[in-house]
C-alpha positions as CSV (number, residue, x, y, z in Angstrom):
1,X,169.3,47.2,131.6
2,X,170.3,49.0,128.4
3,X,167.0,48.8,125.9
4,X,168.0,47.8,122.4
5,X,166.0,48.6,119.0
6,X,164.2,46.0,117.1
7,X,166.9,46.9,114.1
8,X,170.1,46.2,116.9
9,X,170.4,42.5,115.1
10,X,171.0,43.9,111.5
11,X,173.6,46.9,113.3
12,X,175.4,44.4,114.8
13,X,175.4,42.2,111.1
14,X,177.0,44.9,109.7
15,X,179.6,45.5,112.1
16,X,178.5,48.4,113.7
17,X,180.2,49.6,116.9
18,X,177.7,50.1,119.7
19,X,177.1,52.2,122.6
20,X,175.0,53.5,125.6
21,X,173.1,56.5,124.6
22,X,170.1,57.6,126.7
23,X,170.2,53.7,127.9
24,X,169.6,52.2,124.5
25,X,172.6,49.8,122.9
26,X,172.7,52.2,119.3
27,X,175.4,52.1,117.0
28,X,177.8,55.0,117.3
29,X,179.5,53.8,113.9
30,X,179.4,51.4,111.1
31,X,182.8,52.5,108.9
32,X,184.5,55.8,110.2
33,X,182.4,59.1,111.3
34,X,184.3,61.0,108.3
35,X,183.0,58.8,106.0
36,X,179.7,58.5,106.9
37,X,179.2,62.4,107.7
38,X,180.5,63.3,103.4
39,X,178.0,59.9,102.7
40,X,175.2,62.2,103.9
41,X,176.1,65.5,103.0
42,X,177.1,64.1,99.1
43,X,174.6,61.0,98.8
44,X,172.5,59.0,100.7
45,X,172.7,57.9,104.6
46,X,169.9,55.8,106.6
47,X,169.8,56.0,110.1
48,X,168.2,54.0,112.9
49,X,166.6,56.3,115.5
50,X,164.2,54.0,116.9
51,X,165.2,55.6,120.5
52,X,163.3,58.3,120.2
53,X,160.0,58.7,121.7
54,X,156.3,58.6,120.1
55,X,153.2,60.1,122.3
56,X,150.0,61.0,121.2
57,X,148.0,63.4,122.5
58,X,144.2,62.8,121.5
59,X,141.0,64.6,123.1
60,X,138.1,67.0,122.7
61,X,140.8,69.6,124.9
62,X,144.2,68.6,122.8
63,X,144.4,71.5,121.1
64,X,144.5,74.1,124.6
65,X,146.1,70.9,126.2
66,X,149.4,71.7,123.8
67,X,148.5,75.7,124.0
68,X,149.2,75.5,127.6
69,X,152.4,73.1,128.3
70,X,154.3,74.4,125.1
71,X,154.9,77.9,123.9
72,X,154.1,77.9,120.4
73,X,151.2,79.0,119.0
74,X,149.4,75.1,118.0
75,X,146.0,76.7,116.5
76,X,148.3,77.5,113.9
77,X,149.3,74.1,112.7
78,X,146.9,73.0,109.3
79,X,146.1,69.4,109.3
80,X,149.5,67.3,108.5
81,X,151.5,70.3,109.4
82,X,154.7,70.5,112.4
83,X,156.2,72.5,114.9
84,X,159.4,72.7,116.4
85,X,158.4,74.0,120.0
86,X,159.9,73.4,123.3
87,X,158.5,71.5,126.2
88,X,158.4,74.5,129.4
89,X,158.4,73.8,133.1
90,X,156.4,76.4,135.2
91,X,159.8,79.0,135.1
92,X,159.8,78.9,131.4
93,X,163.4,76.4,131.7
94,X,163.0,73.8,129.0
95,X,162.3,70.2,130.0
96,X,162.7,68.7,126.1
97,X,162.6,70.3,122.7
98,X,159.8,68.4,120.6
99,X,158.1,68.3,116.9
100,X,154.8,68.2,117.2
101,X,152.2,66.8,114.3
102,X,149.2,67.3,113.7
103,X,147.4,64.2,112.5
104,X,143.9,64.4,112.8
105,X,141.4,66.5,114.1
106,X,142.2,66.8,117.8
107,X,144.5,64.0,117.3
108,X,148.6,64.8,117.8
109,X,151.9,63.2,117.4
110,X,155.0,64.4,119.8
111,X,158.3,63.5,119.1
112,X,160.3,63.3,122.1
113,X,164.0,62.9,122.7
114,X,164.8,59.5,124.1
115,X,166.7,60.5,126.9
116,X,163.9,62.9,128.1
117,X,160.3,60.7,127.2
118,X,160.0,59.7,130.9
119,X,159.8,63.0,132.0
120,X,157.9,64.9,129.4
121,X,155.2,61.7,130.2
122,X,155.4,62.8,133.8
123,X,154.8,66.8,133.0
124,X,151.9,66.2,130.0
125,X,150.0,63.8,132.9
126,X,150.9,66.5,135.6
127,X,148.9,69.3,133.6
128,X,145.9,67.6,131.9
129,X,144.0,68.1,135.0
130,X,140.5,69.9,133.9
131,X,141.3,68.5,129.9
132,X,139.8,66.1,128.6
133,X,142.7,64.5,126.8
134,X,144.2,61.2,126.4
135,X,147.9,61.0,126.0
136,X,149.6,57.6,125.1
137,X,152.9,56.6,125.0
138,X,153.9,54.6,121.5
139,X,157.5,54.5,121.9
140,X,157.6,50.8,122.4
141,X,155.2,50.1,119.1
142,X,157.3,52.2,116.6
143,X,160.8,52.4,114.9
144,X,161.9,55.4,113.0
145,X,164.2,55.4,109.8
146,X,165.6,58.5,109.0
147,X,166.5,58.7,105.3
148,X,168.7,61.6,105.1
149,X,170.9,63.3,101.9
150,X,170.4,64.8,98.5
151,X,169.7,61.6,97.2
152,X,166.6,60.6,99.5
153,X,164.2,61.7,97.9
154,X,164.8,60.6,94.7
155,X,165.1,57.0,96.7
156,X,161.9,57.9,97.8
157,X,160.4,57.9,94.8
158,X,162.1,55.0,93.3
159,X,160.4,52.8,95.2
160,X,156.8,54.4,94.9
161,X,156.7,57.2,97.0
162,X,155.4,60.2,94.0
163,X,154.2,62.7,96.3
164,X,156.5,63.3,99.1
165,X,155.1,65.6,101.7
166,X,156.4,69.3,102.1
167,X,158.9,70.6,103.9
168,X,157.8,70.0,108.0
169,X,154.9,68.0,107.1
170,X,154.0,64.1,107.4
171,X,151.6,61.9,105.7
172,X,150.1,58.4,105.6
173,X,151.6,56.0,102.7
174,X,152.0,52.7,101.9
175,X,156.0,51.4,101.7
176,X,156.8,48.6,100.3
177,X,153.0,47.6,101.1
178,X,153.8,48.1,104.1
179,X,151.5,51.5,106.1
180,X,153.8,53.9,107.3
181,X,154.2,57.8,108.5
182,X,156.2,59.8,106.3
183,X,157.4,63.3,107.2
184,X,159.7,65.4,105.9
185,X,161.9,66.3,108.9
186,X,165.6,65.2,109.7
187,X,168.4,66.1,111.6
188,X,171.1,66.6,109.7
189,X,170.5,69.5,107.8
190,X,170.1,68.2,104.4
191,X,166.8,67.0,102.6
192,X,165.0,63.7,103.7
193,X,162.4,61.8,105.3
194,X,161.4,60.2,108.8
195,X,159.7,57.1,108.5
196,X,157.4,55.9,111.6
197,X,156.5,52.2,110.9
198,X,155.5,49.5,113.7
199,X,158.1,47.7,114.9
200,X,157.2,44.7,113.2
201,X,157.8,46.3,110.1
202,X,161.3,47.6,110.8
203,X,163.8,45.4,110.0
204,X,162.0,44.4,106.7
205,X,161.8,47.9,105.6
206,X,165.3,48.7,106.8
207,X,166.8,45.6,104.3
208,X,164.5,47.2,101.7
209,X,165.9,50.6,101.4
210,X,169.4,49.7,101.5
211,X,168.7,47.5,98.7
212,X,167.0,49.6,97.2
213,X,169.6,52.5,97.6
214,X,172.8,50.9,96.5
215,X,172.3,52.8,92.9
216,X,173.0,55.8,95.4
217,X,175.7,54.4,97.5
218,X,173.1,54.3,100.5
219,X,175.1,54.1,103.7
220,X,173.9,52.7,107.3
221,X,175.1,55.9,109.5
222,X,175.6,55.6,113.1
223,X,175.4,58.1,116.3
224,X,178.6,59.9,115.5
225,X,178.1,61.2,112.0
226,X,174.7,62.0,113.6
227,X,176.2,64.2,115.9
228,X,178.7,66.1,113.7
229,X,175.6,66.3,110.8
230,X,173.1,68.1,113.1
231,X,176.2,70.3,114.9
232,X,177.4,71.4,111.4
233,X,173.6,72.4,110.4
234,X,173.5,74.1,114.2
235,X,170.9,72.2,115.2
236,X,170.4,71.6,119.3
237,X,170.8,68.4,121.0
238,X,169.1,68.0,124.7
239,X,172.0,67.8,127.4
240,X,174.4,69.4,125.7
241,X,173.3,72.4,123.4
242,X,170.2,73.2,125.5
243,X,169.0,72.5,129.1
């Protein structure tokens, strides 16, 4: 059965067209992919991307836990800081491409791609033998907004948000009282935020911002101008740029 996000009510109130990706009912458009692809690039776009996967890896061992499964270099990563690494199978072929945060002391965040959370699961669980890690799946707890366009971030700050976090790092605030993870990572190749925030949260925060962002001509942006955003900034996508 195709899994929808808790936001699939309000994409469906503004006429979004849906479809199937990764087996989640997402919205592919809301207006035309033209439109909402300049809407990004020249303003202001929000995006639902709730599909994607949350695990945390937690533990005494997490740090050599993420040494050993991914190829990057994680003693590196300051408190609050990411990684774009790439999850490898035992030949060195890639099994996901992930973002990894660092959120605590032995505590980390993965962001996985939704087509791909079962099996990196599968692999992290395969190789934590002799660790002594915990590693939890939160996809089904969290949605994530992405807030993307030269606009964002003054959005951002409209509505409280004074010290955005740097370039491919994340932080705890409060958003509309409401506690959310904020990093500053995207997809599209412009400047913006992710924001990780219960599900509970999700749809209230989603009405929110595009109330809030009508002074910038805030758009809801579906799958498509997605796509043609990230392959513009030559940015991978799982099944089709990489393998």
């Amino acid at each position: 059965m195709t899994k929808q996000t808790f936001l699939h009510d309000k994409h469906i109130e503004l006429g979004a067209k849906m479809v199937d990706f990764a087996g989640w009912e997402m919205p592919v458009q809301y207006s035309s992919i033209i439109e909402e692809h300049k809407a990004v690039r020249n303003g202001i776009g929000i995006f639902d991307v709730s599909h994607m996967g949350e695990v945390i890896v937690k533990g005494e061992d997490a740090l050599p836990f993420l040494n050993k499964v991914v190829p990057q270099n994680i003693n590196r990563l300051n408190l609050y800081k990411a990684v774009y690494c790439q999850l490898t199978n035992k030949n060195g072929g890639i099994i996901d491409d992930l973002i990894i945060y660092k959120i605590d002391e032995n505590k980390y965040l993965i962001i996985a791609n939704a087509s791909r959370i079962d099996e990196d699961l599968n692999w992290l669980v395969r190789n934590k033998s002799g660790f002594n890690v915990d590693i939890i799946n939160e996809s089904h707890n969290y949605s994530l907004l992405a807030i993307q366009g030269p606009n964002a971030c003054k959005l951002l700050e409209d509505v409280g948000i004074t010290n955005l976090p740097l370039f491919f790092t994340i932080k705890r605030d409060e958003l509309f009282n409401v506690n959310v993870w904020i990093s500053r990572t995207g997809y599209t190749g412009e400047d913006g935020v992710e924001i990780l925030v219960r599900n509970e949260f999700s749809e209230y925060l989603w009405d929110k911002l595009l109330e809030s962002g009508k002074k910038y001509g805030i758009q809801p942006i579906g799958l498509g101008a997605r796509d043609t955003l990230r392959l513009e900034a030559a940015l991978h996508l799982y099944g089709n740029d990489l393998d």
